[in-house]
Each structure stands twice: as structure tokens, then as C-alpha cells.
N, CA, C and O atoms as CSV, one atom per row, in Angstrom:
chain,resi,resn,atom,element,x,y,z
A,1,UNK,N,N,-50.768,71.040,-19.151
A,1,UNK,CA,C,-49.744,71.999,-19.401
A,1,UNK,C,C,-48.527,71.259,-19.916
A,1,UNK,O,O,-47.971,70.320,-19.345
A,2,UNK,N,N,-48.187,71.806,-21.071
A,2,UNK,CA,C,-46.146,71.221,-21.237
A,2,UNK,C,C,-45.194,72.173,-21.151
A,2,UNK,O,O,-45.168,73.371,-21.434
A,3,UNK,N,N,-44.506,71.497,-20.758
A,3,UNK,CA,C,-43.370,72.214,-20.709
A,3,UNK,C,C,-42.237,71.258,-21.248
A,3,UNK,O,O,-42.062,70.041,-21.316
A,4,UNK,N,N,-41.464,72.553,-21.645
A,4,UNK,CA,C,-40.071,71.886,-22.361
A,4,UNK,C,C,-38.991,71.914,-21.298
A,4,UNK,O,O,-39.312,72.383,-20.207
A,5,UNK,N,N,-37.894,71.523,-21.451
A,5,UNK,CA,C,-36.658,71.443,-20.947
A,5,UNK,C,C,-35.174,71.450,-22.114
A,5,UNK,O,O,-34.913,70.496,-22.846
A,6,UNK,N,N,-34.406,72.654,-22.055
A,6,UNK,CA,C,-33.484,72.670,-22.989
A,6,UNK,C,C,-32.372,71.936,-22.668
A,6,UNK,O,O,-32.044,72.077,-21.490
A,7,UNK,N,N,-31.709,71.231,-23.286
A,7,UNK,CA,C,-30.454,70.930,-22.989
A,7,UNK,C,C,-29.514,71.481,-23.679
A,7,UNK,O,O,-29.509,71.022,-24.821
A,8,UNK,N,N,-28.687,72.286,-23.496
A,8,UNK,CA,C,-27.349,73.176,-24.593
A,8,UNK,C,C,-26.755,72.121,-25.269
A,8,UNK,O,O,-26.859,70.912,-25.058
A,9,UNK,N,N,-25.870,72.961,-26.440
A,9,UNK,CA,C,-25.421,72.228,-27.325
A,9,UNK,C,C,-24.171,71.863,-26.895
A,9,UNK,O,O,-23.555,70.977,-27.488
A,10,UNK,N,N,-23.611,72.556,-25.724
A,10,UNK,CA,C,-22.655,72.501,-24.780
A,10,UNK,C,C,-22.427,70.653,-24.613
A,10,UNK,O,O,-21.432,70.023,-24.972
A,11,UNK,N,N,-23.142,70.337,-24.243
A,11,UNK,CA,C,-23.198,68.946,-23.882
A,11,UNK,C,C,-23.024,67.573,-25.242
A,11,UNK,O,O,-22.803,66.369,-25.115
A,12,UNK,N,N,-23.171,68.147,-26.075
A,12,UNK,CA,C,-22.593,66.990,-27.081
A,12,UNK,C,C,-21.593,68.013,-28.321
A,12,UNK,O,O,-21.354,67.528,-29.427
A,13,UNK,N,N,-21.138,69.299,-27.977
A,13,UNK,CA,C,-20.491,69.735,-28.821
A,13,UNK,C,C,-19.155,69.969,-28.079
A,13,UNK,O,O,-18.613,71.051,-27.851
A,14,UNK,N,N,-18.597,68.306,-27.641
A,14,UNK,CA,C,-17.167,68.879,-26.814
A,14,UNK,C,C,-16.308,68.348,-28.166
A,14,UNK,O,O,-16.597,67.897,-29.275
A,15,UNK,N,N,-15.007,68.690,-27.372
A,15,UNK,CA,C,-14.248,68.166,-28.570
A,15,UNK,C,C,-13.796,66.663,-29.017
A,15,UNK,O,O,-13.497,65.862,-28.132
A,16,UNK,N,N,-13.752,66.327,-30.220
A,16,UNK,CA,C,-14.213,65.002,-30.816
A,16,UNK,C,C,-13.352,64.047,-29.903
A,16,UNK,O,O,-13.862,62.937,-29.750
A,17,UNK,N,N,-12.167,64.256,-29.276
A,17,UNK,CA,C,-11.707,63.347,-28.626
A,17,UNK,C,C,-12.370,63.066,-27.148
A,17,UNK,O,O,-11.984,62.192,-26.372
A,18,UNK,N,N,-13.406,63.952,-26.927
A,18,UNK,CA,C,-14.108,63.218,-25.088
A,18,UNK,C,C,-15.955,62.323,-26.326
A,18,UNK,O,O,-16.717,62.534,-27.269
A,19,UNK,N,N,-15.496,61.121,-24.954
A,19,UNK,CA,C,-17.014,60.866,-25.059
A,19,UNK,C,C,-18.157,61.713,-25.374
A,19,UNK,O,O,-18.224,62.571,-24.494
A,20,UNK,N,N,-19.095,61.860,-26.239
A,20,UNK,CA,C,-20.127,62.411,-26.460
A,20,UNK,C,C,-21.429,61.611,-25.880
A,20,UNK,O,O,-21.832,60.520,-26.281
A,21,UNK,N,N,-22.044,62.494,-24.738
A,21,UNK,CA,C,-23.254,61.923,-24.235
A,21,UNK,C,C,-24.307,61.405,-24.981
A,21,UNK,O,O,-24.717,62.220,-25.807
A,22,UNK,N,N,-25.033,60.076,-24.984
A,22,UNK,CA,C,-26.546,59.983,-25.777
A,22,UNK,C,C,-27.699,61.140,-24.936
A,22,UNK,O,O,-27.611,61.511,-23.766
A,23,UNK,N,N,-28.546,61.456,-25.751
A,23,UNK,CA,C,-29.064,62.503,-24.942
A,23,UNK,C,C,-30.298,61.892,-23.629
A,23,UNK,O,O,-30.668,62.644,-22.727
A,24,UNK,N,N,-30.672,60.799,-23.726
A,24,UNK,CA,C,-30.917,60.347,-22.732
A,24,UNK,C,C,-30.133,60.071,-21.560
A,24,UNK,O,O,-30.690,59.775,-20.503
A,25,UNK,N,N,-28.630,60.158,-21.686
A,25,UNK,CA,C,-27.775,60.078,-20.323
A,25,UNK,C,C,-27.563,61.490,-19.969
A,25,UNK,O,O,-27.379,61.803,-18.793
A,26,UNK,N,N,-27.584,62.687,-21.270
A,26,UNK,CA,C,-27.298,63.978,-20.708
A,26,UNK,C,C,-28.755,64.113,-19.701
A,26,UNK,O,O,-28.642,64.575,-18.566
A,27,UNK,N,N,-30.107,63.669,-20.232
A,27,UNK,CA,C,-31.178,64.334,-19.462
A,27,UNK,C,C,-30.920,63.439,-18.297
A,27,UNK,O,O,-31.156,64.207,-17.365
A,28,UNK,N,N,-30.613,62.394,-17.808
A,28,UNK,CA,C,-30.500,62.251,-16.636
A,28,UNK,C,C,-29.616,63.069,-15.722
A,28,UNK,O,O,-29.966,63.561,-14.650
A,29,UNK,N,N,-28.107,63.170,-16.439
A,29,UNK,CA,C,-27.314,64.119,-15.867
A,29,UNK,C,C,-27.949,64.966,-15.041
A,29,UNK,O,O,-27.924,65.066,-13.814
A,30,UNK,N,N,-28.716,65.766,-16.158
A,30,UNK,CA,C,-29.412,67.355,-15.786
A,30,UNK,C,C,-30.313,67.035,-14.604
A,30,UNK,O,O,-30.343,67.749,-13.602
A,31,UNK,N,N,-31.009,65.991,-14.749
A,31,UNK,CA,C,-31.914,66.152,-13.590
A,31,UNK,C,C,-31.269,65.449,-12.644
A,31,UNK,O,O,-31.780,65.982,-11.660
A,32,UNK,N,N,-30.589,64.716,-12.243
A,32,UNK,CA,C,-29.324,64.030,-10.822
A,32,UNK,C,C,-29.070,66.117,-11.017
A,32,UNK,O,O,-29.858,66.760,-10.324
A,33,UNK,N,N,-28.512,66.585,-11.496
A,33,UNK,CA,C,-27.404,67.918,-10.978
A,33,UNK,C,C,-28.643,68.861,-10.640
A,33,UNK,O,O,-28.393,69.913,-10.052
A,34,UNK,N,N,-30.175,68.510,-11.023
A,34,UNK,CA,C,-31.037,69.438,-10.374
A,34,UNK,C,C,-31.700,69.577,-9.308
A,34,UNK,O,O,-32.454,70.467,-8.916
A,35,UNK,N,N,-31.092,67.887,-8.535
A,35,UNK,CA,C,-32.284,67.562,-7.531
A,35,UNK,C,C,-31.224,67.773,-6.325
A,35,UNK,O,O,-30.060,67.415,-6.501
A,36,UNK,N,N,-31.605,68.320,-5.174
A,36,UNK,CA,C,-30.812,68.595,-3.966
A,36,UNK,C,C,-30.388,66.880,-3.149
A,36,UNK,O,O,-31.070,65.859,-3.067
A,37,UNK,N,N,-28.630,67.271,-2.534
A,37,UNK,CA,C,-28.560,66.516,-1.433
A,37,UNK,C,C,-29.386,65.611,-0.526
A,37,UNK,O,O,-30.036,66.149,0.370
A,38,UNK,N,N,-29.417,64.440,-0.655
A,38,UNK,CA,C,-30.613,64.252,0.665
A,38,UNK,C,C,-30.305,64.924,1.848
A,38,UNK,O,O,-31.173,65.043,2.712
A,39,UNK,N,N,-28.936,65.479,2.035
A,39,UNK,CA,C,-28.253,66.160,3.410
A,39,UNK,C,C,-28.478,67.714,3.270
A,39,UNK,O,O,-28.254,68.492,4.198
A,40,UNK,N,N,-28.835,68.010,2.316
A,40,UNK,CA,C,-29.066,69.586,1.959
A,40,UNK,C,C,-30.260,69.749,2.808
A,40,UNK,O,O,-31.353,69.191,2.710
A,41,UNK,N,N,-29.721,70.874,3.908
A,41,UNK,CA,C,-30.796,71.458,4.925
A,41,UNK,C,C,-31.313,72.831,4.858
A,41,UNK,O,O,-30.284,73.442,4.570
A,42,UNK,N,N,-32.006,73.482,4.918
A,42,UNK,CA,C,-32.225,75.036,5.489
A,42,UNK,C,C,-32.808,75.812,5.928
A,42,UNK,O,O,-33.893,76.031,5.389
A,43,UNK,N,N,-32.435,76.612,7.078
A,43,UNK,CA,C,-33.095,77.197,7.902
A,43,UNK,C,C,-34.032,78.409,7.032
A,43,UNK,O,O,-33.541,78.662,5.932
A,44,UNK,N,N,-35.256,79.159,7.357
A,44,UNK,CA,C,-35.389,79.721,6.621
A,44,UNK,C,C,-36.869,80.602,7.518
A,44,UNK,O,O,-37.593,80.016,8.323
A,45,UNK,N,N,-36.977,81.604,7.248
A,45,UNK,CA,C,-38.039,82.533,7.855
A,45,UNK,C,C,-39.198,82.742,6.734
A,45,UNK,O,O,-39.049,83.293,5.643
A,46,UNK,N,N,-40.306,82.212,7.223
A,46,UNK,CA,C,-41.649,83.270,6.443
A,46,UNK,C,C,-42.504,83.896,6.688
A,46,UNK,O,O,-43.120,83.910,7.754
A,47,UNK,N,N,-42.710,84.583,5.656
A,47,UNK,CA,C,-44.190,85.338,6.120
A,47,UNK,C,C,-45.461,84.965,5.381
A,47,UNK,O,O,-45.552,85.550,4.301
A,48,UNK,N,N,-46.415,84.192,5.654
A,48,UNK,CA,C,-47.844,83.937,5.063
A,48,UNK,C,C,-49.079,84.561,4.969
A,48,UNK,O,O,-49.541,84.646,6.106
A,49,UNK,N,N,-49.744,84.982,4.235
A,49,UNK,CA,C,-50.870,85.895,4.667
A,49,UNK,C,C,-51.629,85.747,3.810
A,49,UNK,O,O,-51.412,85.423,2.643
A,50,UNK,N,N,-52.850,86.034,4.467
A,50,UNK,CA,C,-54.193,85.703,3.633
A,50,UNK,C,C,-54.534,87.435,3.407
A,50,UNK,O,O,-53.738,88.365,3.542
A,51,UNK,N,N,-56.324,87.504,2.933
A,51,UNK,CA,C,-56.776,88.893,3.348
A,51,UNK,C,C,-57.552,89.333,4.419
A,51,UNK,O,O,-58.436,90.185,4.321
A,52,UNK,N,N,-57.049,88.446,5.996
A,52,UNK,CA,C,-57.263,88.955,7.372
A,52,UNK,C,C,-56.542,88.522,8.121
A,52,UNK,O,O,-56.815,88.752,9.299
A,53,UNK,N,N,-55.065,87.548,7.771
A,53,UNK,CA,C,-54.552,87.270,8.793
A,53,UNK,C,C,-52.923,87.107,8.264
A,53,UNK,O,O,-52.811,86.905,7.055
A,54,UNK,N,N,-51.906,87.164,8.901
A,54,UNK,CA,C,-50.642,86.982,9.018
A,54,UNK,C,C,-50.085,86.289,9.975
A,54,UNK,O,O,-50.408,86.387,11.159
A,55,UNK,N,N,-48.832,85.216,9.339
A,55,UNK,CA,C,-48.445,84.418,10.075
A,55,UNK,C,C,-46.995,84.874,9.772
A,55,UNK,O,O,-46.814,84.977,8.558
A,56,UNK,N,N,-45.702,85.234,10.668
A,56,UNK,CA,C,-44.737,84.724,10.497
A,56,UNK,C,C,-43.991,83.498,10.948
A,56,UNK,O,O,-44.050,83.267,12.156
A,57,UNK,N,N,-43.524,82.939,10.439
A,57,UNK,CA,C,-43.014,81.664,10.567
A,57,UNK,C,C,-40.951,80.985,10.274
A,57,UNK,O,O,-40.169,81.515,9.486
A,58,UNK,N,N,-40.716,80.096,10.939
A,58,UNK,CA,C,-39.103,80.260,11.079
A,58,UNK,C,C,-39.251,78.730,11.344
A,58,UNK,O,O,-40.154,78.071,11.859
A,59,UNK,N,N,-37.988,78.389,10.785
A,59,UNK,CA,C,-37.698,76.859,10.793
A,59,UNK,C,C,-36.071,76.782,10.918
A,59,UNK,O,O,-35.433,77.673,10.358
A,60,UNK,N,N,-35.332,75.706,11.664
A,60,UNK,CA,C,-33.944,75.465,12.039
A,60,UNK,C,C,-34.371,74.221,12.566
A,60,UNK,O,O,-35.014,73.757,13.508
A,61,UNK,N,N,-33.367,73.676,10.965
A,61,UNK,CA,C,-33.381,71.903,10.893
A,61,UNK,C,C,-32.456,71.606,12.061
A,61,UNK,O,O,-32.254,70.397,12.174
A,62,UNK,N,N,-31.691,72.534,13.177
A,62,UNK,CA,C,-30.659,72.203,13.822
A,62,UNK,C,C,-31.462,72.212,15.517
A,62,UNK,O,O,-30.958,71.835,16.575
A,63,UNK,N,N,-32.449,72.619,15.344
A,63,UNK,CA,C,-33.055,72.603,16.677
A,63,UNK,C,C,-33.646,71.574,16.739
A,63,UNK,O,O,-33.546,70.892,15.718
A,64,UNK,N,N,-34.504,70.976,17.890
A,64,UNK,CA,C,-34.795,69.632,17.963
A,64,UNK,C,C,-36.212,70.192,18.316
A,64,UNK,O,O,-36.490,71.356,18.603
A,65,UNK,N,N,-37.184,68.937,18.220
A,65,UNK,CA,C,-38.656,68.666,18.579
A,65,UNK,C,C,-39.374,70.105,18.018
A,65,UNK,O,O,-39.070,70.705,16.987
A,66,UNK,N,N,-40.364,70.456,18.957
A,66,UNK,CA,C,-41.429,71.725,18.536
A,66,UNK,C,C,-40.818,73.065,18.455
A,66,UNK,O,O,-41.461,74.067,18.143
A,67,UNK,N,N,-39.500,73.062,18.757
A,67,UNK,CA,C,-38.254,74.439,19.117
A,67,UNK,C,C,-38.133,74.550,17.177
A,67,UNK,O,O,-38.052,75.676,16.687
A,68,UNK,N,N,-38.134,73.314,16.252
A,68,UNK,CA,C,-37.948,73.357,15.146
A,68,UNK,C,C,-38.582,74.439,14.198
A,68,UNK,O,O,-37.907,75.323,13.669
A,69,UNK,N,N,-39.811,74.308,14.044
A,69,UNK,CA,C,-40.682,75.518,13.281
A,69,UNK,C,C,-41.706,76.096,14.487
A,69,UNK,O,O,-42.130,75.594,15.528
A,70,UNK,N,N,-41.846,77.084,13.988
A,70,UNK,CA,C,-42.300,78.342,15.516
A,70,UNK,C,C,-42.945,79.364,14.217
A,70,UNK,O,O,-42.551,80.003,13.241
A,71,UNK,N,N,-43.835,79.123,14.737
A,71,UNK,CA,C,-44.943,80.933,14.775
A,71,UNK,C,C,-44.155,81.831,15.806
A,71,UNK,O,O,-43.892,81.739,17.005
A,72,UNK,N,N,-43.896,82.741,14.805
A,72,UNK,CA,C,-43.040,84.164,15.393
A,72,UNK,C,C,-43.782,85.393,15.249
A,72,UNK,O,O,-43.228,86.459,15.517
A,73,UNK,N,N,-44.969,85.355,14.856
A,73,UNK,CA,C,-46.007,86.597,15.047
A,73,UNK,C,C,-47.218,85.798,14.031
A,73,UNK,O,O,-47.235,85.037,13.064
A,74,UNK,N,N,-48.289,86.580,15.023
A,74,UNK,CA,C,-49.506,86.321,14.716
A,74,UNK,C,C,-50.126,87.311,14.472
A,74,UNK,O,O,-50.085,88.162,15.361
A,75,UNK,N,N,-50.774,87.577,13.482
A,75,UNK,CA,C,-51.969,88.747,13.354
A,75,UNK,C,C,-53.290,88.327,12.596
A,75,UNK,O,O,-53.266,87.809,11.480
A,76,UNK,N,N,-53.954,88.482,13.003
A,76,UNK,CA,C,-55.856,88.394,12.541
A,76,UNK,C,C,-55.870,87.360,12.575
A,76,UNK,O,O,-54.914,86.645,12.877
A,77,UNK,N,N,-57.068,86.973,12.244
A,77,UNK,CA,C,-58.145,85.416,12.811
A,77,UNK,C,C,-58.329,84.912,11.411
A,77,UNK,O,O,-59.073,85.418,10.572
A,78,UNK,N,N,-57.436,83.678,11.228
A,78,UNK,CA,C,-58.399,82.777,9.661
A,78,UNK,C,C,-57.685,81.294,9.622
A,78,UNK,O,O,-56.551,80.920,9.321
A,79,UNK,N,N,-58.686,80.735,9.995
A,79,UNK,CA,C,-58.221,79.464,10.243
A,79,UNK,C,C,-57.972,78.102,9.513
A,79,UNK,O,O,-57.804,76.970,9.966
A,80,UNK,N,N,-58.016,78.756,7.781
A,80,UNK,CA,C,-57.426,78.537,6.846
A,80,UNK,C,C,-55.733,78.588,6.698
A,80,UNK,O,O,-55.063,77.761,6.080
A,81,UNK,N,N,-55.262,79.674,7.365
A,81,UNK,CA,C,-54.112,80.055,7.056
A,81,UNK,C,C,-53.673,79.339,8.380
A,81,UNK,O,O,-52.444,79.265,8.364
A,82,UNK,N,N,-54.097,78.885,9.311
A,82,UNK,CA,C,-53.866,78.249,10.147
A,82,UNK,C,C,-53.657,77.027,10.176
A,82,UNK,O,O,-52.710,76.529,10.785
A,83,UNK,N,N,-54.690,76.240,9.387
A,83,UNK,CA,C,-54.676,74.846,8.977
A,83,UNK,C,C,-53.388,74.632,8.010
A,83,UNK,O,O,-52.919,73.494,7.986
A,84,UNK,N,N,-52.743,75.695,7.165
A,84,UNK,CA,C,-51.570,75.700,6.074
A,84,UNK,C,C,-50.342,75.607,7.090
A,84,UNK,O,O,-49.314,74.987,6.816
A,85,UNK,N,N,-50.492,76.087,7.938
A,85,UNK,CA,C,-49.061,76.673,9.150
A,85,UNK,C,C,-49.092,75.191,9.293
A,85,UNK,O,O,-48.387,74.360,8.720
A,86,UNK,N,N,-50.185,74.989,10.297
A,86,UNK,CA,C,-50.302,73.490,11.384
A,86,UNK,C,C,-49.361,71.808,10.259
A,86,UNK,O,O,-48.489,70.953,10.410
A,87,UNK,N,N,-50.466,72.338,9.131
A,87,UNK,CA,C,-49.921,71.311,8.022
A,87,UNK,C,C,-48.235,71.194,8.314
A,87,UNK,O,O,-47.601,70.428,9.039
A,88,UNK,N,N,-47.735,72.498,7.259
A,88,UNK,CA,C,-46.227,72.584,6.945
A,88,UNK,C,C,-45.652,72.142,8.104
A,88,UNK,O,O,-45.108,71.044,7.985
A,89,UNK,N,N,-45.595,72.656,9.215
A,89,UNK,CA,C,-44.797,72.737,10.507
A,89,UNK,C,C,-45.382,70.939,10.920
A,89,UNK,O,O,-44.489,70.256,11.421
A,90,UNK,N,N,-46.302,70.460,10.793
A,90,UNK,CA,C,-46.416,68.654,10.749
A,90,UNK,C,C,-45.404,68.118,9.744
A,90,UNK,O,O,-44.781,67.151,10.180
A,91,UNK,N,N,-45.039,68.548,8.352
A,91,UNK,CA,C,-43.786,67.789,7.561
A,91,UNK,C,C,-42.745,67.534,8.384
A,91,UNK,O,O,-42.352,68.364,9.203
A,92,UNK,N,N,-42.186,66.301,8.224
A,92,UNK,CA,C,-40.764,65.938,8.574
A,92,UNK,C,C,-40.021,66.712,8.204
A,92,UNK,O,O,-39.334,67.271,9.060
A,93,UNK,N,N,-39.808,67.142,6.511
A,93,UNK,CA,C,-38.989,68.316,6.721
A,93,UNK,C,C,-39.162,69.317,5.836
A,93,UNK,O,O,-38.585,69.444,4.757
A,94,UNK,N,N,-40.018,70.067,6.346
A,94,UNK,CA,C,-40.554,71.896,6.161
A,94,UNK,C,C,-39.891,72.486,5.376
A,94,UNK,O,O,-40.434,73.257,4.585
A,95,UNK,N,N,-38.287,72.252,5.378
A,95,UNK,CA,C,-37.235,72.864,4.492
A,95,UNK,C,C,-36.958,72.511,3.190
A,95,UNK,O,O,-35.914,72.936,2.694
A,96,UNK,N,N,-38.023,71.506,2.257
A,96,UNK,CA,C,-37.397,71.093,1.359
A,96,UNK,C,C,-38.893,71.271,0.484
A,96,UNK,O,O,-39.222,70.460,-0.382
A,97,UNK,N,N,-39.565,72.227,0.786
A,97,UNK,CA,C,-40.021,72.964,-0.353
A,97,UNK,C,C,-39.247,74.052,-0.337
A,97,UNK,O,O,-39.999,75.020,-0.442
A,98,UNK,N,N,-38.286,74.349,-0.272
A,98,UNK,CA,C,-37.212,75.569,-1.074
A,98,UNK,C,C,-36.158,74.903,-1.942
A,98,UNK,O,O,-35.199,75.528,-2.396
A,99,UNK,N,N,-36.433,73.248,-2.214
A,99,UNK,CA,C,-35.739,73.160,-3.081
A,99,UNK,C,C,-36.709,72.353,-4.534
A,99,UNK,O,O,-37.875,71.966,-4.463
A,100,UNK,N,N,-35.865,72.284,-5.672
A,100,UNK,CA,C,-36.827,71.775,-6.807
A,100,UNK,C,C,-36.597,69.973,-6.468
A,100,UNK,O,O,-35.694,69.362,-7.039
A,101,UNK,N,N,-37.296,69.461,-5.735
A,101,UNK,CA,C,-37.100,68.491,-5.431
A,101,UNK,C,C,-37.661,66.947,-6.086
A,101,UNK,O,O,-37.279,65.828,-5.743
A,102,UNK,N,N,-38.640,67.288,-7.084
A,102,UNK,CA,C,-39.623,66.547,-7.546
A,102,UNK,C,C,-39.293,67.042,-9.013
A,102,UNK,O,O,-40.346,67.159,-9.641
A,103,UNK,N,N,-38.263,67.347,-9.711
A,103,UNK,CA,C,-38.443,67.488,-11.246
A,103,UNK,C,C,-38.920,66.206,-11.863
A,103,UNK,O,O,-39.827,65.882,-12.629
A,104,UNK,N,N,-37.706,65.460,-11.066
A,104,UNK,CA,C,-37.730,64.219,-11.886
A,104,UNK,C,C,-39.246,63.492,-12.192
A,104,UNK,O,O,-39.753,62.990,-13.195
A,105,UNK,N,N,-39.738,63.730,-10.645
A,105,UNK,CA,C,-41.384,62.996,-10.459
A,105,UNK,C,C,-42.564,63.722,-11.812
A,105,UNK,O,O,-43.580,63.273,-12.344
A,106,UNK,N,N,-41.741,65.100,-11.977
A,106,UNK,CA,C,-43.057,65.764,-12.449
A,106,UNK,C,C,-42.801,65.404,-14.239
A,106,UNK,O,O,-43.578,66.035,-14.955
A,107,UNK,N,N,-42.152,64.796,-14.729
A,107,UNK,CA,C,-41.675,64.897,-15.945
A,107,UNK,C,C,-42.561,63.729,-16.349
A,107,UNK,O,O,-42.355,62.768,-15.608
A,108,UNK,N,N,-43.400,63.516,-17.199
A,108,UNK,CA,C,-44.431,62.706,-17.611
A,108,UNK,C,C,-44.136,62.843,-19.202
A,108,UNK,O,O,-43.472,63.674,-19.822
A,109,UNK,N,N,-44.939,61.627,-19.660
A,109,UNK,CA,C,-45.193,61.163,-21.299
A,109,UNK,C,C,-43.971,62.387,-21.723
A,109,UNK,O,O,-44.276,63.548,-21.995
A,110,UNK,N,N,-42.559,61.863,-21.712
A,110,UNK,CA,C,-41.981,62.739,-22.201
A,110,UNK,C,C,-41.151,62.023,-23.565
A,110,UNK,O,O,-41.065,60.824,-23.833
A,111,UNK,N,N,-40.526,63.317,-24.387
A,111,UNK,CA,C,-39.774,62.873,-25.622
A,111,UNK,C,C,-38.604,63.917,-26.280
A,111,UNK,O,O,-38.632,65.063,-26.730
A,112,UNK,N,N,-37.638,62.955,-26.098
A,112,UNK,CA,C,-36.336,64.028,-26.802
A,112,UNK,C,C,-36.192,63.943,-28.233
A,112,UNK,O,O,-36.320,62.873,-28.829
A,113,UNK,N,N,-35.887,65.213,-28.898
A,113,UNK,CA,C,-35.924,66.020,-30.119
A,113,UNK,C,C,-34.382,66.273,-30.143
A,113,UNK,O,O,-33.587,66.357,-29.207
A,114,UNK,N,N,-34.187,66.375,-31.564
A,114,UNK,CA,C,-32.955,67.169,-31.960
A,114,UNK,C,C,-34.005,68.843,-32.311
A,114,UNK,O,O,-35.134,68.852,-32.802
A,115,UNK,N,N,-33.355,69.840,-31.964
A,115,UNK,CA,C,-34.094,71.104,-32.378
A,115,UNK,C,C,-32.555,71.862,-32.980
A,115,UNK,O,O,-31.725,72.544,-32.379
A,116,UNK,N,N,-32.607,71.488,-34.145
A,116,UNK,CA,C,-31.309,72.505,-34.410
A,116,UNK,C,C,-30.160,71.780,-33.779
A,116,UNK,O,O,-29.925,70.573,-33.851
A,117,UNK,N,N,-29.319,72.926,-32.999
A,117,UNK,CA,C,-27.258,72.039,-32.285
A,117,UNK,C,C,-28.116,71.656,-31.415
A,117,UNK,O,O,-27.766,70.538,-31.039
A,118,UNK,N,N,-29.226,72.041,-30.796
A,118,UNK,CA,C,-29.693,71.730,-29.287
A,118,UNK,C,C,-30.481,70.449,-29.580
A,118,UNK,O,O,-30.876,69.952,-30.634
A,119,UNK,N,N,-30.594,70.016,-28.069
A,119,UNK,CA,C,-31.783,68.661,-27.641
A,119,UNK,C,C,-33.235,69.631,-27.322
A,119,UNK,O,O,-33.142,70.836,-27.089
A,120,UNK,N,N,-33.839,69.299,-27.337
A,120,UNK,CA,C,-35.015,69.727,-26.970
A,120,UNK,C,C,-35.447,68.265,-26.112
A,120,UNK,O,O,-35.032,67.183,-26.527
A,121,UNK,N,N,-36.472,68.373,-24.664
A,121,UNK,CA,C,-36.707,67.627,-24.081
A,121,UNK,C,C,-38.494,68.204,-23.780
A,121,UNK,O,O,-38.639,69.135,-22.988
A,122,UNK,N,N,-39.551,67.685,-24.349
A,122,UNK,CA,C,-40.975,67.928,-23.965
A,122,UNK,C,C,-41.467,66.880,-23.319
A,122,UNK,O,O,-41.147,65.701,-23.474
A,123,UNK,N,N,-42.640,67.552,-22.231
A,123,UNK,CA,C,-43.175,66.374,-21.424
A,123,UNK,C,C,-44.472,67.537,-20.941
A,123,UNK,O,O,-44.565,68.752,-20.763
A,124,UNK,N,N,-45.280,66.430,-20.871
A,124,UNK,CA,C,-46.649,66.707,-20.095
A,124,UNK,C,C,-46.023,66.644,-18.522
A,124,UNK,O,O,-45.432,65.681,-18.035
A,125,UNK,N,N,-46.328,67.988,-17.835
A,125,UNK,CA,C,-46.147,67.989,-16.341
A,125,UNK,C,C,-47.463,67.319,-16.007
A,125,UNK,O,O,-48.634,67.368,-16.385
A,126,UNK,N,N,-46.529,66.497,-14.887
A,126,UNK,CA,C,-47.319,65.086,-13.687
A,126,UNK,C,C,-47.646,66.090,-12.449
A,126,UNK,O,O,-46.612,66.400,-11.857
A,127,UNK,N,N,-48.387,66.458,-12.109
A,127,UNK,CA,C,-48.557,67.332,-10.942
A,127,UNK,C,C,-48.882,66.469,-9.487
A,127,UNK,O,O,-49.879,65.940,-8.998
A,128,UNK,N,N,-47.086,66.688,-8.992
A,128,UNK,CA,C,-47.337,66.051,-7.491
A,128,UNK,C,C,-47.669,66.556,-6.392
A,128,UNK,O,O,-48.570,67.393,-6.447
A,129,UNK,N,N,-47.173,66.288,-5.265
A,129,UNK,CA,C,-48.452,66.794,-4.316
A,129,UNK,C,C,-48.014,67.515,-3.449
A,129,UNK,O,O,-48.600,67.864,-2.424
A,130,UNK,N,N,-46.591,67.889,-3.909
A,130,UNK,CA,C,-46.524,69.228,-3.568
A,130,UNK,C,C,-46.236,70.339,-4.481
A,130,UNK,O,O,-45.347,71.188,-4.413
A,131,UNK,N,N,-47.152,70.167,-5.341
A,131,UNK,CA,C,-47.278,71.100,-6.483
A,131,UNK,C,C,-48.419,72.374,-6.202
A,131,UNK,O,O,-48.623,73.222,-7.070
């Protein structure tokens, strides 16, 4: 699969007296301003479900030990969706698949373009492992 990444023309069309970025320092920019805090935390509630069973589920990076992620309702038997719970709730930290945390990792055999005022940025997605 590829995917592109735009960069606006915003970024090298300032006015002639500021530095103008090379577009290899703007794409770093973009991806440093896309990747979360290492301190960025969050609490967050789900619901998982297969087609016989439901899990809700809740996580608070502020609670300590097994009080952290909790099964908050259970319904039907599948021990698939069970093995997914057991997994997530084993991560150190559960909360950081809600953020895009791996752009940088996933950006493979890539190459910047002029497309017109804009950069154009293409790359073969690297599929990591929490993809």
C-alpha cells in the first residue's frame, strides 16, 4: 500500500525575509508535531465485541497495579476476544494506541516531490506491530 503525505505550501511560502525550510526539515517538523508527548496520558473507556461476546473495558494511567485497566462488563463466551482484552490490559501502556504514535516507524522507501506550490511526500507503508 502507499500512501502520500502533503505538506502545504504554507511552509515554504512565508515571507522572503524568514528562513525558508528544506523540505526534508519541514517533513521532520511534521512528523516531531505528529507524534505525542512521551508524558501524554489517557484515561479512556471501551467497548469490544465480537459476534457472541462483549467486553467493556476502562483504563486510568493514574491508578496503580491491576486497579489500572478493569473489565467493567462481561457478556457471552469467546475466548478470542478474551485473549485481545488479557493482551491489551498486559501493555505497559494500554493508552497509547489512541495516539498516532508510530508515523514516523511506518514511513518506508520514501521520496519528496515538488507537486505544483506543494511538497508532496510518498512512501511505501512499513507495517508495525501495532498496526
Amino acid at each position: 500500500m502507499s500512501l502520500a503525505l502533503f505538506i502545504s505550501a504554507s511552509l515554504t511560502a512565508a515571507p522572503a525575509s524568514s528562513l525558508e525550510l528544506a523540505p526534508e526539515v519541514a517533513l521532520e517538523r511534521a512528523l516531531a508535531d505528529a507524534e505525542p508527548s512521551p508524558s501524554l496520558r489517557a484515561a479512556f473507556r471501551a467497548t469490544i465485541a465480537s459476534g457472541s461476546a462483549v467486553r467493556e473495558i476502562e483504563f486510568d494511567p493514574l491508578r496503580r497495579g491491576a486497579d489500572r485497566f478493569a473489565v467493567t462488563m462481561a457478556f457471552g463466551v469467546d475466548e478470542e476476544l478474551d485473549a485481545v482484552v488479557a493482551d491489551w490490559a498486559a501493555e505497559r501502556q494500554p493508552d497509547v494506541r489512541l495516539f498516532a504514535d508510530d508515523l514516523r516507524d511506518s514511513v518506508g522507501a520514501g521520496r519528496i516531490v515538488r507537486d505544483g506550490e506543494d511538497w508532496a511526500i510518498t512512501f511505501r507503508h512499513r507495517i508495525s506491530s501495532n498496526d
